[in-house]
C-alpha positions in Angstrom: 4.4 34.3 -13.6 3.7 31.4 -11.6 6.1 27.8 -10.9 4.5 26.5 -13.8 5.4 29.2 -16.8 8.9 29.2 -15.0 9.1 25.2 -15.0 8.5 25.3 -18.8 11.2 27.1 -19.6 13.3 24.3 -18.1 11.3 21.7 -19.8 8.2 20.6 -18.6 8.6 17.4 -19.8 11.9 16.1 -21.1 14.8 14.3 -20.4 14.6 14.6 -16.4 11.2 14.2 -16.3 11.2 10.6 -18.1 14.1 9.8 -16.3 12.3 11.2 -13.1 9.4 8.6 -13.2 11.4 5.9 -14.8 13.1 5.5 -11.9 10.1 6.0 -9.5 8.6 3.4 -11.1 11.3 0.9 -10.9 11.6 1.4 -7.3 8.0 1.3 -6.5 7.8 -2.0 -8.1 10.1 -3.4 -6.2 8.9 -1.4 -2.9 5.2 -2.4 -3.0 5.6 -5.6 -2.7 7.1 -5.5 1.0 3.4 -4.9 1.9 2.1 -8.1 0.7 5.1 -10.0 1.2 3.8 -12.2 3.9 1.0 -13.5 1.5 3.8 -16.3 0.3 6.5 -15.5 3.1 4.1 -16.6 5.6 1.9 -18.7 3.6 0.3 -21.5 5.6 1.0 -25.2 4.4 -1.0 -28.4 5.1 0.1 -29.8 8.3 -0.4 -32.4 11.1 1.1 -33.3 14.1 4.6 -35.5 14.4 3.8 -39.0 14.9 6.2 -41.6 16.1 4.8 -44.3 14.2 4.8 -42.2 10.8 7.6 -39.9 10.9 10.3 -41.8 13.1 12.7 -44.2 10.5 14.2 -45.6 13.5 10.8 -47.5 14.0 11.0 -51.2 13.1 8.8 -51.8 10.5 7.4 -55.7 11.8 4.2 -54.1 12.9 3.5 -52.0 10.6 5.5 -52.9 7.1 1.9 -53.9 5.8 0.1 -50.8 6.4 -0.2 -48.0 4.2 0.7 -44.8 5.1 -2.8 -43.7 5.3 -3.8 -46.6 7.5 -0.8 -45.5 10.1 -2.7 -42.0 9.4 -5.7 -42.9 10.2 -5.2 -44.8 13.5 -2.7 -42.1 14.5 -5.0 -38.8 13.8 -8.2 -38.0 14.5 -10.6 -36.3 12.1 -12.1 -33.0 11.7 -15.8 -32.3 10.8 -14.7 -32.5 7.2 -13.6 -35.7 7.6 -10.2 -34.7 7.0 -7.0 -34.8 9.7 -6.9 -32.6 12.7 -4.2 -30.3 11.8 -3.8 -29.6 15.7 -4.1 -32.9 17.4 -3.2 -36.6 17.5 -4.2 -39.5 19.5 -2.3 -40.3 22.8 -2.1 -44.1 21.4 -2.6 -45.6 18.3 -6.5 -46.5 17.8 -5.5 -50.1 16.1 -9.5 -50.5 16.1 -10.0 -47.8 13.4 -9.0 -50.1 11.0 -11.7 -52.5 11.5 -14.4 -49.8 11.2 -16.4 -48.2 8.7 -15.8 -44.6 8.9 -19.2 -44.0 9.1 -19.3 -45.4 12.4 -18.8 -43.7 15.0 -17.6 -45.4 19.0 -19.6 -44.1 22.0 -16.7 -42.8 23.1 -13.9 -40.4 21.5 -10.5 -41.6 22.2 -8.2 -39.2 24.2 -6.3 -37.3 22.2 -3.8 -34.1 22.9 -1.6 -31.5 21.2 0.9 -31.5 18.8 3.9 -32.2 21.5 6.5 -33.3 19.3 6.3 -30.5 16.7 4.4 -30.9 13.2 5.1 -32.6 9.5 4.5 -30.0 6.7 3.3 -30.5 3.1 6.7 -29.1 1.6 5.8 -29.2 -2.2 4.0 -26.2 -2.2 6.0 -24.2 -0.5 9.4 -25.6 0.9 9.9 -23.1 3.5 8.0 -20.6 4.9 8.6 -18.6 7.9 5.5 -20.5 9.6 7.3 -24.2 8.9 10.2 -22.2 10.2 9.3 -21.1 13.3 6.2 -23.5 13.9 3.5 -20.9 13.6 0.6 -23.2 13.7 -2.3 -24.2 16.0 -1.9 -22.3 19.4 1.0 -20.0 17.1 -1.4 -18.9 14.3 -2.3 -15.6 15.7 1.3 -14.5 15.4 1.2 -14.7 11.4 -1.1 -11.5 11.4 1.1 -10.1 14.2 4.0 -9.5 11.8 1.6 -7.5 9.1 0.3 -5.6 11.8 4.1 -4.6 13.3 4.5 -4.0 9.7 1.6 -1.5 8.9 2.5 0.0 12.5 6.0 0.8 11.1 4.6 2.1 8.3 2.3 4.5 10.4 4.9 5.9 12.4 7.5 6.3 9.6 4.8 8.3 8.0 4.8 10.7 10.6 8.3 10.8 11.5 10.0 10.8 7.8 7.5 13.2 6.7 8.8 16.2 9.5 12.0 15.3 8.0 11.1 15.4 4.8 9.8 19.1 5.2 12.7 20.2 7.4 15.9 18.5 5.2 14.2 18.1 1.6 12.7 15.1 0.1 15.5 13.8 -1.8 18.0 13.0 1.1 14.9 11.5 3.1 14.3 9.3 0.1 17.6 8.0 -0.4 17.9 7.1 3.1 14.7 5.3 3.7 16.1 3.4 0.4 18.9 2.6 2.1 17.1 1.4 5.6 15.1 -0.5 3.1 17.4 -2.6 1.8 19.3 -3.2 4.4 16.6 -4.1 7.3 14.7 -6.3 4.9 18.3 -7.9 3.5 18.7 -8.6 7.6 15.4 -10.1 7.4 16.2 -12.9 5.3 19.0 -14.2 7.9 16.9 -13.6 11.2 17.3 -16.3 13.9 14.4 -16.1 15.9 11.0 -15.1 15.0 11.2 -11.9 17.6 14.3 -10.6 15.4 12.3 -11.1 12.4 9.3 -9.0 13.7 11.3 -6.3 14.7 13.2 -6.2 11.6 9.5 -5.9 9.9 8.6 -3.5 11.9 11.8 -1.4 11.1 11.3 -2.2 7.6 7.7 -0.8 7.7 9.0 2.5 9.2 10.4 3.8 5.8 8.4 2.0 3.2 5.5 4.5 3.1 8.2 7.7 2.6 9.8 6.0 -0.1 6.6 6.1 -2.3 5.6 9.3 -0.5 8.2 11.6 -1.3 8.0 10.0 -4.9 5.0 11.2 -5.3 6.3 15.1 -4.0 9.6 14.8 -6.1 7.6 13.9 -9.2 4.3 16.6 -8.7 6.7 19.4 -7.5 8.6 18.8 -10.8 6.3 18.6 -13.3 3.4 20.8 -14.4 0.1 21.2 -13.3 -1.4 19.6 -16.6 1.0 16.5 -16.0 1.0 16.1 -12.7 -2.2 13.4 -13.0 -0.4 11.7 -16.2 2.7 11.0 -13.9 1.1 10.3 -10.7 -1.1 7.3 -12.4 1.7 6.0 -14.0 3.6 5.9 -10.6 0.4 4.1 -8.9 0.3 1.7 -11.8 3.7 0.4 -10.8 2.5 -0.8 -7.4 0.0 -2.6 -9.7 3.0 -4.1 -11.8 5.0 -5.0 -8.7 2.1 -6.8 -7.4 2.1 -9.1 -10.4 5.8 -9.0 -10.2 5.7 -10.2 -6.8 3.2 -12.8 -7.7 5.4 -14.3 -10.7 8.3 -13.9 -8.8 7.6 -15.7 -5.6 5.6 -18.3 -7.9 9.3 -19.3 -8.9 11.1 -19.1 -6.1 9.5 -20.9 -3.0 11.6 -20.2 0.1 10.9 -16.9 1.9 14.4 -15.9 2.9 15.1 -16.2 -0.9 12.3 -14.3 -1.8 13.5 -12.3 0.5 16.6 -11.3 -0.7 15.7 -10.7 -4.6 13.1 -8.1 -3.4 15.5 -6.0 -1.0 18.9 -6.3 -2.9 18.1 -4.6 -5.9 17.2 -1.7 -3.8 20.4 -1.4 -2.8 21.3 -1.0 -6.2 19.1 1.5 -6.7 21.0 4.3 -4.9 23.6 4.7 -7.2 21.0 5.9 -10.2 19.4 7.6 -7.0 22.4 10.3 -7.2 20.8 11.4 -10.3 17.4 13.0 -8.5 17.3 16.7 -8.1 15.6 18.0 -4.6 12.5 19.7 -5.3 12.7 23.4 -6.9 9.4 24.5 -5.1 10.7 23.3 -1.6 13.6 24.7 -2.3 12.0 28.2 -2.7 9.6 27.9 -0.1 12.4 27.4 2.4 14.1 30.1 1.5 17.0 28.8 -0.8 16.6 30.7 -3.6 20.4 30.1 -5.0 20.6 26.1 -4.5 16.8 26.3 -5.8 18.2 28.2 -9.3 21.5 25.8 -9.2 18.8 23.0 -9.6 16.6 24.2 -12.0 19.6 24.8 -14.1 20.8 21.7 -13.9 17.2 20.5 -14.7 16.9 22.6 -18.2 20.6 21.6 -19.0 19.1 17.7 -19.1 16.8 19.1 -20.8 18.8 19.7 -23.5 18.1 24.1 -22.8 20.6 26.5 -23.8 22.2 29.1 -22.7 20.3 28.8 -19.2 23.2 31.1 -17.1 22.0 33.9 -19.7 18.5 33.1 -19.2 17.7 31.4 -16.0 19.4 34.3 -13.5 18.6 34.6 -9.9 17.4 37.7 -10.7 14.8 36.9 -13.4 13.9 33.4 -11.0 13.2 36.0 -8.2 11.0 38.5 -10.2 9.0 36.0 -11.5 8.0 34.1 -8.8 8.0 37.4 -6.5 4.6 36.4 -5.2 6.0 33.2 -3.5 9.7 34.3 -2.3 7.5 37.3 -0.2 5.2 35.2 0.8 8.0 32.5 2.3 9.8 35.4 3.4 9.4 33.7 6.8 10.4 30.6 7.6 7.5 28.4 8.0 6.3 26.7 12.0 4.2 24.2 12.1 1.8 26.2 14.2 1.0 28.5 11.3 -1.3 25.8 10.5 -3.5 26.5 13.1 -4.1 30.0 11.4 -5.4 27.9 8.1 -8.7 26.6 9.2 -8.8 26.0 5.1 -5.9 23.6 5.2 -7.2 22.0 8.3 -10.3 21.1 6.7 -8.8 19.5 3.9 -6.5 17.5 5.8 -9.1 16.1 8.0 -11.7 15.3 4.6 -8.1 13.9 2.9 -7.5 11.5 6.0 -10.8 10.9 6.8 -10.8 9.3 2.7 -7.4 7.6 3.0 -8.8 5.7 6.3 -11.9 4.3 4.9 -10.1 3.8 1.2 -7.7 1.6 3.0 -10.4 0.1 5.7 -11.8 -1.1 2.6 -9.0 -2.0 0.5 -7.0 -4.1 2.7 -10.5 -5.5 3.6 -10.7 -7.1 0.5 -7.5 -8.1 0.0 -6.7 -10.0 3.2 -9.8 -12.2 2.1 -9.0 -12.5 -1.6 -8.0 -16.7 -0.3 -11.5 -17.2 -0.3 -11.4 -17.0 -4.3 -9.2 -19.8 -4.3 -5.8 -21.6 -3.5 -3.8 -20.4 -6.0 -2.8 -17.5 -4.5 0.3 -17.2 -7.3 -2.8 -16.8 -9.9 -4.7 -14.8 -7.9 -1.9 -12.2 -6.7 -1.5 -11.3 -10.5 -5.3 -11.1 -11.1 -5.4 -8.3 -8.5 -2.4 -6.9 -9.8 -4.2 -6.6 -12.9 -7.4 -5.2 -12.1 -5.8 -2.5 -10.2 -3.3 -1.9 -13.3 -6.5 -1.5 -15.2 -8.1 0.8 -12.5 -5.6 3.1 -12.4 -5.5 3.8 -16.3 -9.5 4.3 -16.0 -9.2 6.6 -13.0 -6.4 9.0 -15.7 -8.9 9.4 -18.2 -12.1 10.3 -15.5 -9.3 12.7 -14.0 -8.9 14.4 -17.1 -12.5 14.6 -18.1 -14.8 14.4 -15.2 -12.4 15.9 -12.6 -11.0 14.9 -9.2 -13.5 15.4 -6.8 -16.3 13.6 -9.0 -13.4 10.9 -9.5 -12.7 9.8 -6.1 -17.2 10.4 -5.4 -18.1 8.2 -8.4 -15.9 5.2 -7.5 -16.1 5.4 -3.7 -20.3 4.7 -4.5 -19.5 2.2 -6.7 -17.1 0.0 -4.3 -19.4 0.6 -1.2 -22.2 -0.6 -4.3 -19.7 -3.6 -5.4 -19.0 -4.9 -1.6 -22.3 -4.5 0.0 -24.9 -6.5 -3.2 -21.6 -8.8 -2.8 -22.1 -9.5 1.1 -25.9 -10.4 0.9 -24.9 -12.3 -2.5 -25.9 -16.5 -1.8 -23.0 -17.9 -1.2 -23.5 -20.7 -4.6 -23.6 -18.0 -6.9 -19.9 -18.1 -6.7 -18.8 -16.6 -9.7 -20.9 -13.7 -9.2 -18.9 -13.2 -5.9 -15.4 -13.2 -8.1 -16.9 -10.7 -9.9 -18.2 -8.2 -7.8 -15.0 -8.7 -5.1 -12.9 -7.9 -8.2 -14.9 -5.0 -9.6 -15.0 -3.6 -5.7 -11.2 -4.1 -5.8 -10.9 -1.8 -8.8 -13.0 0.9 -7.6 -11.3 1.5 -4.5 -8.2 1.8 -6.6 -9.6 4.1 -8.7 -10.4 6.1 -6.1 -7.5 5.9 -3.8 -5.8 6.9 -7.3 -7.7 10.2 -7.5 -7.3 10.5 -4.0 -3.6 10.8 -4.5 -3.2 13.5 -7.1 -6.2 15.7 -5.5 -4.2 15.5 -1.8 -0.8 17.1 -4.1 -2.6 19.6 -5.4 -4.7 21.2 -3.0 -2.2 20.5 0.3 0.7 23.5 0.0 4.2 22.5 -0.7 5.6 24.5 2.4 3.8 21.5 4.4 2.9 19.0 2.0 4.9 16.7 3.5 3.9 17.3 7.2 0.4 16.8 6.2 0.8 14.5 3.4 2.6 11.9 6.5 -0.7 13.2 8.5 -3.3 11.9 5.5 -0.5 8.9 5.3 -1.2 8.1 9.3 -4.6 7.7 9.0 -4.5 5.6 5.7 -1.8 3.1 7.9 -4.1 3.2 10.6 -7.1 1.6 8.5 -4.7 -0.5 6.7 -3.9 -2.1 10.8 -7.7 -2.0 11.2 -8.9 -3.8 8.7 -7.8 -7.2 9.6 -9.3 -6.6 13.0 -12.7 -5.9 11.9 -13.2 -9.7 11.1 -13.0 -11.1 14.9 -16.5 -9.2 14.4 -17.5 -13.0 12.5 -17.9 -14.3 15.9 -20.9 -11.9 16.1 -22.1 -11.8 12.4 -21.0 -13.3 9.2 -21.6 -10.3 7.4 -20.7 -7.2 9.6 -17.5 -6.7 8.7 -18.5 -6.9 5.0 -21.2 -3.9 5.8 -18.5 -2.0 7.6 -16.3 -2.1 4.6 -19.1 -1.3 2.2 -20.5 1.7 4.5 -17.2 2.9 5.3 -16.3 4.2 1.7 -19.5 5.7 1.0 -19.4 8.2 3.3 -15.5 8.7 2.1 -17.6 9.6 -1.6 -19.4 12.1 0.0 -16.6 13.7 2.5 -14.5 14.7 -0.7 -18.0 16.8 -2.1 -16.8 19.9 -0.2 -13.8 20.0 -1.7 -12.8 22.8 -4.6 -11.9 21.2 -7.8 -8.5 21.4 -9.1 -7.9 19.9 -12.5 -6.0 21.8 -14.3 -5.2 24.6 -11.4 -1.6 25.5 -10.3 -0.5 23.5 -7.8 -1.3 25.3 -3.9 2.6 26.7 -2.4 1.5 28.8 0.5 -0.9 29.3 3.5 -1.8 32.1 1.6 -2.4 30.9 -1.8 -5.0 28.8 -0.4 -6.8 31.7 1.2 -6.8 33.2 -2.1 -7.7 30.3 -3.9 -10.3 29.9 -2.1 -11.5 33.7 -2.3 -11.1 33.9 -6.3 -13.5 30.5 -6.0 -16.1 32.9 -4.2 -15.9 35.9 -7.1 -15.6 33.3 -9.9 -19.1 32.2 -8.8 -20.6 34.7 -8.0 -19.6 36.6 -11.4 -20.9 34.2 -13.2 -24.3 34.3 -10.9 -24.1 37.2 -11.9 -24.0 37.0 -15.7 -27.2 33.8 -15.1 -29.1 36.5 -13.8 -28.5 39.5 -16.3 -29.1 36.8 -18.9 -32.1 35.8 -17.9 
């Protein structure tokens, strides 16, 4: 009898189960959105430089009562090539001769002109504060905005690593309710940061824990459920990252400042850990590390939620033990980390698994760092994507189901690499074909990344699914901290990052081909179930070669 027959008895889905991904979900919705939360925390208003003649009420007004305001502009800023202010510079002196001159015209010589030395005027009606109007990230500043999301993916890199060896040696619940905790409280800190070094640290701290939280999720949800439901459960849990993107979208539509914003994302996660006493550690990583009796305690308490009776009677250690024999013998000894290097199998699949994350998240991020170029409304736009991705997520469940994992993650991998690279040569007037494809290549990368997901859970083994799932999770962070990078590459070509992003998850189709199919397979427990595995694969085919030729 194998974890799944046993888990039924329990209730393979009941009570705990819904309550299980209930509260995933809530959490997730309110932890995705700490990766995007610079698209309205550090959202760039209209700006010029201070000018005394402008901005200073002390000024007498005899000179200038009779101007307008965008006379005093005009003789007090120079303009770009769009004919609109320089958001960087100002005139040394007022140019009182502008006034007299058609715009058209232009003087042999520029006036001198110089930086913003007295600090910058901001359009506040869009957004009242911001941490760029806070801390003057503008002009020679700008390239600090991206420096925050890349401390931020960073932290979420090494977090990956780190949480995910703890999460394997002390379980995934405790792991989980602590990175909740750090959570809340760094990003809580962030909201009252003095300095903009504070803040980026804080981010980066932040970051650290963000990608365990949904992580270990994941693990907590798979490892109790069964192997039938595991892709039902894991696509509801990615839709919610979907939902808190539009969440995030409505929510920071109506409230403006970014400490504020702050603050309603982070608190509630706080609140959160009381429910969070509710979770059960996981049953199977409680028998592959040898704790048989806690690992029956929980499964009891599990069927009692349930609403199962008479468990004691049933549910003995001595009926868990005989029949799951196979895995207590074969976790007889505690796992090391260098057994791995005995498991050329699990190797392989790690390296395909991250070399699919990477590219998925080269390309994702890709496209969503440059989803301004749709429009300005980035309230109406942050839902849109949302949306498409909700969407994506509920088509990738019913490919899963019916065409499989592999042929999943293969199928929309060629169609986003498709999507982005007829988008990049696209003319640039056929706009609306452009918000087309861009959106359809969004979705298909979600629907991959989604298949991605549940195909990592079930063929990685739960002795060191977390170990390697943190692994996969590095090299997913590290694409996510690439992607922005790959467009300084504009100063060489207009469309080579686009190309890069397109090429990139092609070859992530065809990586995953090699890969045995598991829908609807037990889920992988041991170094040696994978050997196995992968030997049953062998006599499987060749039996039914076998039976081709005797038919024929």
């Amino acid at each position: 009898m194998s974890f799944d027959e046993l888990l039924d008895q329990a209730g393979g889905l009941g009570r705990f189960q819904i309550f299980q991904l209930l509260f995933f979900c809530i959490t997730n919705l309110l932890t995705y959105p700490h990766f995007v939360l610079e698209n309205f925390t550090a959202a760039i208003p209209d700006h010029r430089c201070w000018v005394q003649i402008l901005d200073n009420d002390t000024v007498s007004g005899n000179d200038t009562g009779t101007l307008s305001q965008d006379a005093l502009l005009r003789i007090s800023i120079p303009l770009d090539s769009n004919l609109k202010p320089e958001k960087c510079r100002r005139f040394i002196r007022p140019q009182w001769q502008l006034l007299h001159l058609n715009e058209t015209v232009t003087n042999a010589t520029e006036p001198d002109t110089e930086p913003c030395v007295d600090g910058w005027v901001y359009d506040r009606s869009y957004f009242p504060s911001t941490i760029i109007t806070e801390w003057d990230l503008v002009c020679e500043s700008q390239s600090l905005k991206p420096m925050v999301q890349t401390l931020f993916m960073t932290g979420s890199l090494l977090g990956s690593l780190i949480y995910s060896l703890l999460s394997d040696r002390f379980g995934r619940k405790v792991v989980y309710q602590w990175c909740l905790l750090q959570l809340g409280i760094v990003d809580t800190a962030t909201a009252f940061a003095p300095t903009f070094l504070i803040y980026c640290i804080l981010r980066f701290w932040a970051g650290l824990c963000v990608t365990t939280i949904m992580a270990n999720a994941f693990s907590l949800t798979s490892e109790w459920s069964t192997s039938q439901r595991n892709s039902v459960g894991i696509v509801l849990m990615m839709s919610s990252y979907s939902i808190g993107q539009m969440f995030l979208g409505g929510l920071a539509f109506a409230i403006r400042k970014w400490y504020t914003l702050h603050l309603v994302v982070s608190i509630p996660l706080l609140v959160l850990l009381l429910p969070s006493r509710k979770l059960v550690e996981s049953f199977r990583w409680l028998i592959v590390r040898n704790q048989l009796e806690k690992g029956v305690k929980e499964f009891r308490r599990v069927a009692h939620i349930n609403g199962k009776k008479n468990v004691e009677e049933t549910l003995t250690i001595e009926y868990v033990k005989s029949t799951i024999q196979k895995e207590l013998d074969a976790v007889q000894t505690k796992p090391s980390i260098f057994q791995l290097f005995h498991a050329p199998k699990v190797i392989m699949r790690t390296c395909c698994f991250s070399f699919f994350r990477f590219s998925n998240a080269v390309s994702f991020y890709g496209l969503v760092l440059n989803l301004q170029h749709l429009g300005s409304n980035i309230f109406l736009f942050q839902v849109l994507f949302g949306a498409i991705m909700l969407t994506a997520r509920f088509v990738s469940l019913w490919t899963l189901n019916y065409i499989g994992r592999r042929t999943n993650q293969t199928l929309f991998s060629f169609l986003a690499g498709v999507f982005i690279l007829v988008n990049t040569f696209m003319p640039q007037e056929m706009q609306i074909l452009r918000v087309v494809l861009a959106t359809l290549g969004i979705g298909a990368v979600s629907a991959a990344g989604t298949g991605s997901a549940l195909h990592q859970i079930e063929l990685l083994p739960t002795v060191f699914r977390s170990t390697l799932g943190g692994i996969v999770s590095g090299f997913q962070r590290t694409g996510a901290i690439l992607a922005p990078l790959l467009m300084t590459l504009l100063g060489y070509s207009l469309r080579l990052p686009w190309i890069i992003y397109g090429v990139i998850i092609l070859l992530a189709g065809l990586v995953i081909l090699p890969l045995p199919e598991t829908r609807n397979q037990p889920l992988v427990n041991t170094l040696q179930d994978v050997e196995n595995k992968v030997k049953y694969s062998r006599k499987v085919k060749q039996e039914d070669t076998s039976t081709k030729v005797t038919q024929f």
